[in-house]
ZAPA-204840 format. One record per residue (C-alpha): x, y, z; residue in one letter. Coordinates in steps of 0.25 Angstrom, whole numbers, padded with zeros to 4 digits, always signed. Layout:
BEGIN
XYZA ...
This chain:
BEGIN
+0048+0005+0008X +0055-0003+0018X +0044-0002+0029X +0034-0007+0017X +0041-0019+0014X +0043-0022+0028X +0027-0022+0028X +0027-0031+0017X +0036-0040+0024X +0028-0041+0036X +0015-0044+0030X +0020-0054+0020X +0026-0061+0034X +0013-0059+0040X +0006-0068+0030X +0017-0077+0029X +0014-0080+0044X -0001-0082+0041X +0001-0091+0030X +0012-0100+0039X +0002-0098+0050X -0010-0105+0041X -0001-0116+0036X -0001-0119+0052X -0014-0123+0049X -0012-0135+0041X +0001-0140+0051X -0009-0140+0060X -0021-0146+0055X -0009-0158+0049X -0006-0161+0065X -0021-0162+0069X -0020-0172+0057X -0007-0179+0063X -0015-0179+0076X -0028-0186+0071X -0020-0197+0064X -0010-0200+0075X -0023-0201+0083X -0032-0208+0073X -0021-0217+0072X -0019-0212+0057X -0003-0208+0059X +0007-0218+0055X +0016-0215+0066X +0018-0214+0080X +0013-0199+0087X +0027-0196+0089X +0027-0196+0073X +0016-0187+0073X +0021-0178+0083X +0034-0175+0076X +0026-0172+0064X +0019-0160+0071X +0031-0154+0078X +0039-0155+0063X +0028-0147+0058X +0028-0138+0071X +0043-0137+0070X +0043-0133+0055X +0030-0123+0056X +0038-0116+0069X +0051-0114+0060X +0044-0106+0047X +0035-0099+0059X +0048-0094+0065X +0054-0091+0052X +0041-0082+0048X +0039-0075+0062X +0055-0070+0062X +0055-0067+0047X +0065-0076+0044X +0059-0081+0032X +0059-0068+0025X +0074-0074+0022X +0069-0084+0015X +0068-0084-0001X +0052-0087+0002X +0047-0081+0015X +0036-0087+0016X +0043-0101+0017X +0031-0107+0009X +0040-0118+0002X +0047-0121+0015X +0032-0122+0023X +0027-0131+0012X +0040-0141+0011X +0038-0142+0026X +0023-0145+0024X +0024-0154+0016X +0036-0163+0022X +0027-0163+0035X +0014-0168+0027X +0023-0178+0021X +0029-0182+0036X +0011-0183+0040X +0008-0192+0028X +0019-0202+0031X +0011-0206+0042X -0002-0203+0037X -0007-0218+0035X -0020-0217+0030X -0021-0203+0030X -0012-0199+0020X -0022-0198+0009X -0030-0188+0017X -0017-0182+0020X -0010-0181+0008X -0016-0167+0002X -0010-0158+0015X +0000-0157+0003X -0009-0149-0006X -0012-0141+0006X +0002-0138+0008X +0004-0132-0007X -0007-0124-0005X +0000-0117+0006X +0010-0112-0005X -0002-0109-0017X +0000-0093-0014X +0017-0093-0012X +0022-0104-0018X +0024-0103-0037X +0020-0116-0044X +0033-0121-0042X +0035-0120-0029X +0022-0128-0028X +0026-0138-0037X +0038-0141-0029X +0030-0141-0017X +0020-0152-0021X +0032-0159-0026X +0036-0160-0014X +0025-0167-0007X +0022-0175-0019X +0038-0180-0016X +0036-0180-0001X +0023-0189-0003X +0028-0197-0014X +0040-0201-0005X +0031-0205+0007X +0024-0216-0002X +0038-0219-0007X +0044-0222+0006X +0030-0228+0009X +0032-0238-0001X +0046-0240+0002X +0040-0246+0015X +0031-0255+0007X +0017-0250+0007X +0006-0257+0000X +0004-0255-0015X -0010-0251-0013X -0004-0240-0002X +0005-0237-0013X -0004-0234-0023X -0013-0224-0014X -0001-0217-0010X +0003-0215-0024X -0011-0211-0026X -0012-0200-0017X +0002-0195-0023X -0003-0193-0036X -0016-0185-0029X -0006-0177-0022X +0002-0174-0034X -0010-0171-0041X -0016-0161-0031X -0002-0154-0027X -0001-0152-0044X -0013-0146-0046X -0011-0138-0032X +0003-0134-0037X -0002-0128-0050X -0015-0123-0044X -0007-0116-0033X +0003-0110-0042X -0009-0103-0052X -0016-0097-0040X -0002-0092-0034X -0002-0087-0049X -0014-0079-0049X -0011-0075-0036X +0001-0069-0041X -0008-0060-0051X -0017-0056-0042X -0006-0049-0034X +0001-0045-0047X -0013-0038-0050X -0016-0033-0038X -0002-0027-0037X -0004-0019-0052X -0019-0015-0048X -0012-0009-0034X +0000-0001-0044X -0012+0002-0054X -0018+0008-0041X -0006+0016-0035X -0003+0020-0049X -0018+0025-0050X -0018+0031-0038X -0006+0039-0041X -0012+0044-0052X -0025+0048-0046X -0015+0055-0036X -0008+0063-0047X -0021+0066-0055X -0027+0070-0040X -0015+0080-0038X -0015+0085-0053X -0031+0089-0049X -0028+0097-0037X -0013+0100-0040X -0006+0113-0047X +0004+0106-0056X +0012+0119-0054X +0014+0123-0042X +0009+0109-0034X +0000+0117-0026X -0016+0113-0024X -0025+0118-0036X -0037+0125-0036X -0047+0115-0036X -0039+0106-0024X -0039+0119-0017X -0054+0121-0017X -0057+0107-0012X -0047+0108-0002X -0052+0120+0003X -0069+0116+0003X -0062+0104+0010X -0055+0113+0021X -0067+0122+0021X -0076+0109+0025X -0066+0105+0037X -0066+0121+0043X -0070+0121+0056X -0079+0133+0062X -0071+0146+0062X -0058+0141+0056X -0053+0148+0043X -0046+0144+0030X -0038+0156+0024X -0037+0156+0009X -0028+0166+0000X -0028+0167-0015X -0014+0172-0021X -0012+0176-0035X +0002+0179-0039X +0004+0194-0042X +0006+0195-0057X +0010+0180-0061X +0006+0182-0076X +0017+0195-0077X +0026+0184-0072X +0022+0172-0082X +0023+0184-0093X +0037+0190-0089X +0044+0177-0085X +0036+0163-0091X +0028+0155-0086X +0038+0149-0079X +0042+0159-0070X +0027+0158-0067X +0027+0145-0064X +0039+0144-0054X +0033+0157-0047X +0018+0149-0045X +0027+0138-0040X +0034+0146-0031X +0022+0151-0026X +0016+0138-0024X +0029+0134-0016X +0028+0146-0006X +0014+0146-0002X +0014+0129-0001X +0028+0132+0008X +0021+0143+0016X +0005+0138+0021X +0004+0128+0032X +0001+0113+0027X -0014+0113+0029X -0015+0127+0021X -0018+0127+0006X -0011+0133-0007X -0016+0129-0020X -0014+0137-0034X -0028+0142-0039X -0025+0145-0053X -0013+0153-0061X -0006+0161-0051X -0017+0160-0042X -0015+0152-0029X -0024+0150-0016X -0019+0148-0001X -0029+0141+0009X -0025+0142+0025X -0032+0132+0036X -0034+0139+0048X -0030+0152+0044X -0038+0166+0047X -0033+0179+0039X -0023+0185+0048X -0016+0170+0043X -0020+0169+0030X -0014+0184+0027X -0002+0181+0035X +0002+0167+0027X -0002+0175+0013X +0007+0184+0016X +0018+0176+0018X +0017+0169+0006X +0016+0183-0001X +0028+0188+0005X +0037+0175+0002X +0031+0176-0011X +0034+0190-0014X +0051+0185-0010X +0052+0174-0019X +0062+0174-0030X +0058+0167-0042X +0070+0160-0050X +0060+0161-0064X +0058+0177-0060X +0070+0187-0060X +0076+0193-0046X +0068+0203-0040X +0056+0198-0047X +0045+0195-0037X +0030+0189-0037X +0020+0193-0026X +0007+0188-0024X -0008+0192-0020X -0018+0185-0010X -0032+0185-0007X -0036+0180+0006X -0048+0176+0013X -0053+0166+0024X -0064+0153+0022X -0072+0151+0031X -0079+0136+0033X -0093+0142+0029X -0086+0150+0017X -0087+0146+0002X -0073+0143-0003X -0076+0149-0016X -0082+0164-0010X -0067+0163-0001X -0060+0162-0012X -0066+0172-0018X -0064+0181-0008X -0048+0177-0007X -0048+0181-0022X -0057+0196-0018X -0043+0197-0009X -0034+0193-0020X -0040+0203-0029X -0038+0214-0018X -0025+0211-0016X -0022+0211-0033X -0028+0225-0032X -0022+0229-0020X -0007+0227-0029X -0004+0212-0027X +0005+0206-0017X -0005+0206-0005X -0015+0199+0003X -0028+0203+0003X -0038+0195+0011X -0054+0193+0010X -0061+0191+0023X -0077+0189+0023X -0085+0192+0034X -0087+0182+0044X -0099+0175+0043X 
């Protein structure tokens, strides 16, 4: 859990970087701006003035850069510091436009292009507060403008292009804020469709292992076990073997009459338990129906297959049931036979189940194995 949060963490720093890393954009299109005035001789103020405000925004872009590359700002209450890049922005746009001259009107709309920078992180009030701001920082350049006793007609122009500022930061404010909005949804959306999914995967898993699963005993059932093993038969190479063993439990339904149905399910489940704890993990065991249950070993030739079913007979033969009383037993007969990778899985098995019938006739509790001639 923790290794998946610290994914997260990454990535979201990761874009936070790309999105400081684009804002550098506009910092650097506003010096060629500074450039061209100073040199057009559009920049009220000396080139020392200018110079000062390149190397305030240098200074200013450097110290969130740090703070993003040594994680610092994941203290922060906001990590991605938008409010704090958009204050600075805008006190630097504000610092440009004092010695604009002329250009001001051409320059005064970097401030919508510095709200737009916070359309997808900022909430409506954050946005309100931030054209607030550079409505304040602009109102008070004219102010101090007017203090210093401009023209009327400057005046007016100025007041002007306020109240066009004011209207494009409010309709940018409120626009920002419904797209933000919707964006919001999307995700919340996105979010339930991907738990519907999981969900609906889940239970496509369950209804996929109810299909091929005994509810019992946990083991494969018969129709996993016939795809399974057409599927192994496929993949055989030349002259390699499978081995497969049907087993029938000696006299199960005396047992379901003398003791209940009970007793005749712990002894299934028992069963179960020791043929899955005895084969290797790419053999097979999977129950075939009522008592019946199939064994299927990779690689294996008969000397193999008899010697791993007689193991599990014998362990079987031990086992002490707690739903059976003391001294009280179960055994169990096999019918073996080998598949080989031009054989038809449906003639093996019926020649496991010739075996299993020999060994039943034979007086139960044995192996008997089918072996067809060599083609």
């Amino acid at each position: 859990m923790s290794e998946l949060q610290d994914a997260n963490s990454d990535k979201f720093q990761a874009l936070r970087l790309q999105r400081f890393y684009l804002a550098q954009i506009n910092y650097l299109i506003t010096y060629v701006v500074i450039g061209v005035a100073w040199a057009a001789g559009q920049y009220d103020a000396s080139a020392w003035m200018a110079t000062t405000h390149v190397l305030l925004g240098l200074l200013t872009q450097t110290v969130f850069w740090v703070l993003l590359k040594s994680g610092l700002n994941l203290r922060f209450r906001e990590p991605s510091m938008t409010n704090a890049q958009i204050v600075v922005a805008i006190l630097l746009t504000t610092y440009l436009l004092a010695f604009a001259g002329s250009l001001r009107g051409s320059l005064v709309m970097v401030y919508a292009n510095i709200l737009t920078f916070g359309i997808f992180q900022l909430t409506r009030r954050d946005l309100v507060l931030q054209a607030l701001l550079a409505l304040t920082c602009f109102g008070g350049l004219i102010a101090i403008e007017s203090y210093r006793g401009p023209s009327a007609q400057n005046l007016t122009l100025s007041l002007v292009q306020w109240f066009i500022l004011a209207c494009f930061l409010g309709c940018l404010s409120f626009t920002g804020s419904y797209i933000r909005e919707l964006r919001e949804r999307l995700q919340q959306r996105h979010s339930t469709l991907q738990a519907h999914q999981e969900t609906l995967r889940g239970m496509m898993g369950q209804l996929q292992n109810l299909a091929t699963t005994d509810s019992l005993t946990g083991l494969a059932n018969r129709r996993y076990f016939i795809d399974e093993a057409h599927r192994r038969m496929t993949l055989m190479r030349p002259n390699q073997l499978l081995g497969v063993a049907l087993i029938d439990l000696d006299h199960f339904k005396r047992i379901n009459d003398l003791y209940g149905h009970s007793a005749g399910d712990e002894v299934l489940q028992g069963f179960a338990t020791l043929a899955r704890d005895s084969l290797r993990d790419g053999d097979l065991v999977a129950r075939f129906g009522g008592e019946e249950f199939v064994i299927l070993l990779s690689n294996a030739d008969l000397g193999a297959l008899h010697q791993c079913m007689e193991r599990i007979r014998a362990s079987f033969g031990k086992m002490q049931f707690s739903c059976l009383p003391e001294g009280v037993h179960c055994t169990l007969s096999a019918g073996l036979s080998l598949i080989r990778q031009e054989d038809d899985l449906e003639a093996c098995l019926n020649s496991a189940d010739q075996a299993l019938y020999m060994a039943k006739n034979s007086g139960r509790n044995r192996c008997e194995h089918h072996q067809t001639d060599p083609a």
